[in-house]
N, C-alpha and C positions, 0 to 999 in steps of 0.2 A: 430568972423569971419564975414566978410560979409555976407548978406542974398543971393546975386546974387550968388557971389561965392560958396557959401554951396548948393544954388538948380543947376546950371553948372554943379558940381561936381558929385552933384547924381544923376542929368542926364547922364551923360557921363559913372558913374557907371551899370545905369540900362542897358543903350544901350550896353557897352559892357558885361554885363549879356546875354542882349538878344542873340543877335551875337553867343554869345559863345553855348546858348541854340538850338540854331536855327542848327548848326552845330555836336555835340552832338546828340542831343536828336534822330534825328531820326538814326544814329547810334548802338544806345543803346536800341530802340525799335524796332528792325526790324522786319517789318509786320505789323506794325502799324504807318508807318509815317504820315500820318495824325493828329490821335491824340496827335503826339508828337509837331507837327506844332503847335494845339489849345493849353497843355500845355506849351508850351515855351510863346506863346503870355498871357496865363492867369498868370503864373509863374509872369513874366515881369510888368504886370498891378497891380497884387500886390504888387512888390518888388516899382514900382514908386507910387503906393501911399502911401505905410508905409512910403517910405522914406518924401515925401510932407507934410504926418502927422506929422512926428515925427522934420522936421523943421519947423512946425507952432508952435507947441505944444515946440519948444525951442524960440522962436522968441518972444511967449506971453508971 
């Protein structure tokens, strides 16, 4: 597959993680929305870089 098209993808995979995170979480944590706000965004920065790695790491 393309390289554009595979990072696009998991782009658009992470963002609609986040979203869905962002929406969720503090639902699920009531009384703590804050921390669920900094989880969802740390959540999210992981999930976009494993994914970054793991299409470098198929690329090489």
């Amino acid at each position: 597959m393309n390289l554009r098209v595979l990072e696009v993808l998991a782009a658009l995979g992470c963002l609609v993680l986040f979203i869905l995170l962002l929406v969720m979480l503090p639902g699920l944590m009531a009384g703590m929305e804050g921390l669920s706000y900094v989880m969802a965004l740390v959540v999210f920065i992981a999930v976009l870089s494993t994914a970054g790695y793991m299409i470098d790491k198929v690329t090489a």
